[in-house]
Legacy VTK file of the C-alpha trace (Angstrom):
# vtk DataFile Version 3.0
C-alpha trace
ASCII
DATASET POLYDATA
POINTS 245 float
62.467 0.415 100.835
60.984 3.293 103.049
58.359 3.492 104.597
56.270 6.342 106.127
53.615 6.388 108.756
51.301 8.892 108.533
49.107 10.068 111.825
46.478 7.060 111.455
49.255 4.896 111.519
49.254 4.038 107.714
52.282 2.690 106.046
52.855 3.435 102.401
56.155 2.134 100.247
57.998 4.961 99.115
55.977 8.047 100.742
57.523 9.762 103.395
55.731 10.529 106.789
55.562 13.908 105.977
53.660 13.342 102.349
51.382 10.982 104.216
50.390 13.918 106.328
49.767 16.457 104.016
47.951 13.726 102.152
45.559 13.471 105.179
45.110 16.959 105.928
43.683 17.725 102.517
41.763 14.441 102.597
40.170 15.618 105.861
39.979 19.427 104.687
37.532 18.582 101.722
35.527 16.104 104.124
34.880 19.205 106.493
33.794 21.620 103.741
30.993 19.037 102.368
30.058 18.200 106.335
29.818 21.916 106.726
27.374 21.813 104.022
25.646 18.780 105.306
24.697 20.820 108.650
23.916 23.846 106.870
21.004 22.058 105.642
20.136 19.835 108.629
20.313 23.412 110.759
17.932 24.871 108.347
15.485 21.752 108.782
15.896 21.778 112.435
16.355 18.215 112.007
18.829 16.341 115.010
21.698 14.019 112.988
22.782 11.021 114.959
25.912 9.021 113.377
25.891 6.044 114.854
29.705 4.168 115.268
30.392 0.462 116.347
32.921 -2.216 115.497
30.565 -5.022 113.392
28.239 -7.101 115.654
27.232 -4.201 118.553
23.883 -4.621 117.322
23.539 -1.385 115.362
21.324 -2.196 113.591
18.863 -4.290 115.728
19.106 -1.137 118.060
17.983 1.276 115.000
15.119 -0.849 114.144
14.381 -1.059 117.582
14.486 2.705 118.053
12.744 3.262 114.620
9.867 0.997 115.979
9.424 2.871 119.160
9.271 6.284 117.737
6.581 5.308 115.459
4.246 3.494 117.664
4.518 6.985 119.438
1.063 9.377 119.285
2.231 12.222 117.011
5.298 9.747 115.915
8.313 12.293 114.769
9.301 11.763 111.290
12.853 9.664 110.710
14.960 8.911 107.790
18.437 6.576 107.663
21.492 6.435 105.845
22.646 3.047 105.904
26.539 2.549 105.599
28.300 -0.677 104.821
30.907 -1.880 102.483
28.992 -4.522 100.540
24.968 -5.366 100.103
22.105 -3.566 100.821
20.725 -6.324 103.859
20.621 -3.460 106.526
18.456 -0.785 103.907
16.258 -3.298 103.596
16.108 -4.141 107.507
15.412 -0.623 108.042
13.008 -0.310 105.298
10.691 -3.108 106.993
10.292 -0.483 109.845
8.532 1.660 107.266
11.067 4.254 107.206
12.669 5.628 104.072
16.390 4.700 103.811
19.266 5.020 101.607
21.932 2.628 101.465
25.489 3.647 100.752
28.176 1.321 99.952
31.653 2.362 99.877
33.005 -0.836 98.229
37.000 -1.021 99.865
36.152 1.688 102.492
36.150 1.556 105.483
33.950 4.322 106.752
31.008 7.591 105.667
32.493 10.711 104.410
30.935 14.071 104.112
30.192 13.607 100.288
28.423 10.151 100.556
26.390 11.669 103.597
25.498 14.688 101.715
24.431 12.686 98.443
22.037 10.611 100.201
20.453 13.697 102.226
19.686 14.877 98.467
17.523 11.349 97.788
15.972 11.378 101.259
13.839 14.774 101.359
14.023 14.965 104.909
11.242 16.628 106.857
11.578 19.692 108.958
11.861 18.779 112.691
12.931 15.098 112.218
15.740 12.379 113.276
18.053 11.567 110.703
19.908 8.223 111.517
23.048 7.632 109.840
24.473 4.006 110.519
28.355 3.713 109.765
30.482 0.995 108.808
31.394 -1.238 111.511
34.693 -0.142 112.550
35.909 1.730 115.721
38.891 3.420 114.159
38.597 5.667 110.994
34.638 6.771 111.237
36.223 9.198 114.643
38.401 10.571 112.315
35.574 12.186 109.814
33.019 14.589 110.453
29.645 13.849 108.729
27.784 17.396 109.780
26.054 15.431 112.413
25.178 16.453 115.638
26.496 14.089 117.433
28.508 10.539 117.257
26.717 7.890 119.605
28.708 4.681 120.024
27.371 1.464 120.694
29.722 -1.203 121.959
27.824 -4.794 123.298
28.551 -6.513 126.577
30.156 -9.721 124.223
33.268 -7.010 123.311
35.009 -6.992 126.461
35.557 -4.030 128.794
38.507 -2.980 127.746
37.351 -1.788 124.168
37.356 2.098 125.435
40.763 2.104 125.947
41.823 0.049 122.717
39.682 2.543 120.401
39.933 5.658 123.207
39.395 7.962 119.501
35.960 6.884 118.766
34.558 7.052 122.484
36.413 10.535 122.803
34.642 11.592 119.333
31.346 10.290 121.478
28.401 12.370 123.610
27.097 9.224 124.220
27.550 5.849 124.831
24.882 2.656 124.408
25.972 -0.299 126.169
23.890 -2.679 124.116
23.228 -6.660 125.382
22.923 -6.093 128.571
20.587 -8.859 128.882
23.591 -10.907 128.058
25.922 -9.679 130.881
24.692 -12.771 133.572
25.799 -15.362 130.426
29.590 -13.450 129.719
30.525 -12.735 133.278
31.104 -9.154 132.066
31.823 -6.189 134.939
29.279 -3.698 133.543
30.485 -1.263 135.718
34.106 -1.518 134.934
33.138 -0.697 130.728
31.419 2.251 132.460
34.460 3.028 134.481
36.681 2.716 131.211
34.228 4.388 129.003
34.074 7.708 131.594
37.929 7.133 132.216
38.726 7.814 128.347
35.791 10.396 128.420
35.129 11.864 131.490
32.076 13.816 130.719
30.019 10.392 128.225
26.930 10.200 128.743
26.367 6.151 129.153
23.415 4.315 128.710
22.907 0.316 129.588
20.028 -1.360 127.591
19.104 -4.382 125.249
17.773 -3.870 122.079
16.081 -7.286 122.223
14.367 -6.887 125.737
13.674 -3.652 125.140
15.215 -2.637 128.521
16.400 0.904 128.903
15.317 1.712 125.760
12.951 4.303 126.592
16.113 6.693 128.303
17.573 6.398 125.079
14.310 7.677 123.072
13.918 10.651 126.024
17.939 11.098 125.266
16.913 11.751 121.451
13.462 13.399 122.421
15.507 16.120 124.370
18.642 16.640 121.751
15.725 17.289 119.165
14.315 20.051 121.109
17.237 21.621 121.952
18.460 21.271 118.153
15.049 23.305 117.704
15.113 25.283 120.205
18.724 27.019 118.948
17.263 27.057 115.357
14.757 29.188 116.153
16.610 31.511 118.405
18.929 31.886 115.659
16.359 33.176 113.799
LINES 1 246
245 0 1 2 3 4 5 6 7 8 9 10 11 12 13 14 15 16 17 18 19 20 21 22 23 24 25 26 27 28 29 30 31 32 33 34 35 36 37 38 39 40 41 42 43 44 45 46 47 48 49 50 51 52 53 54 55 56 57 58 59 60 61 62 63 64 65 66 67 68 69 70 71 72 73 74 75 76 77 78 79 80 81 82 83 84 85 86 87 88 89 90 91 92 93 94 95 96 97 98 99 100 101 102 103 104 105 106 107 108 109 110 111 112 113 114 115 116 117 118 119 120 121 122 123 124 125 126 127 128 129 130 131 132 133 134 135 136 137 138 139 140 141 142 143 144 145 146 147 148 149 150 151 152 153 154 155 156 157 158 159 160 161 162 163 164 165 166 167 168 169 170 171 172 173 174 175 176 177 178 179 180 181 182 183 184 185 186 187 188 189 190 191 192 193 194 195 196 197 198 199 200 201 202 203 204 205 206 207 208 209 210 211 212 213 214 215 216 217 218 219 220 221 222 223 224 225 226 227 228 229 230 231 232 233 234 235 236 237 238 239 240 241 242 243 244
């Protein structure tokens, strides 16, 4: 029995390499026109997307609630929403929900990652405000989320100290897909004799020009350079909206 391998390295019996591609390739087309959509609206709201990508227990979502709490406790606290992506449950909604901010959870039941159409379906239930953060937390997993543009602005991963430092080069797709990215735990690094330096090394050597940012979403250290980080993308997301117009 045959068996092709399409680009992701998929194996189907019976379907040739070449059926697997064309398979992905109109898969992936249809994704872009409804993320193309997505940031048609988010440009129009001068709102600044974040999809947020991490193999399961990063701390995604301690870091978003973390984030969440910060921003509000802010004078003149900049309006959020989340899209919450897992495969099963709605415990990290709810999570997010306790922060006061509006979220929508997604579930994609056997998949393994946010699409275009699930993003843009849960924009349409969220209302978001002009001028806001929209947080969109994906399914654990540091393969197919690279592959599958959500109309974000930007993909920030978050890998934890506990993962070892050679995770960049294992998954170097989802750190190249990256701007940014959060090395979460560090309060943790003295317990796992981790070489924070060499995950920055590997990070930077997969993607020379990532932004990296060491904090702990439990301490609270370095959280505040990540909230300036998001302070300044906003601004400049508004600032080119209204240039543009």
């Amino acid at each position: 029995m045959h068996f092709g391998q399409g680009p992701a390295g998929t194996e189907v019996p019976g379907m040739s390499q070449e059926r697997l591609i064309a398979l992905e390739t109109d898969i992936l087309a249809k994704n872009d026109r409804y993320a193309e959509g997505n940031r048609r609206v988010l440009g129009r709201l001068g709102a600044f997307a974040v999809n947020l990508v991490s193999s399961p227990g990063s701390g995604k979502t301690t870091l978003l609630c973390k984030t969440i709490e910060m921003l509000n406790a802010r004078a003149g606290d900049t309006p959020l929403a989340v899209i919450e992506g897992d495969q099963q449950t709605a415990n990290d909604a709810e999570r997010i929900r306790a922060t006061g901010a509006r979220a929508v959870q997604v579930n994609t039941g056997k998949g393994c990652h946010l699409d275009g159409h699930m993003v843009g379906h849960a924009m349409e239930h969220l209302e978001i405000d002009p001028a806001s953060y929209l947080f969109i937390e994906n399914v654990g997993n540091l393969v197919c989320p690279a592959g599958f543009d959500l109309g974000e602005d930007c993909k920030v991963a978050i890998l934890s100290v506990t993962e070892g430092e050679d995770k960049p080069l294992k998954y170097p797709d989802m750190f190249t897909v990256s701007e940014i990215a959060l090395l979460n735990k560090v309060d943790l690094a003295p317990h796992c004799d981790v070489d924070l330096d060499l995950y920055e090394a590997n990070l930077r050597r997969v993607t020379p020009g990532i932004t990296v940012l060491r904090l702990s979403a439990r301490t609270g250290e370095g959280m505040q350079d990540w909230l300036d980080w998001l302070d300044q993308r906003l601004k400049a997301k508004q600032d080119s909206v209204q240039a543009a117009e």
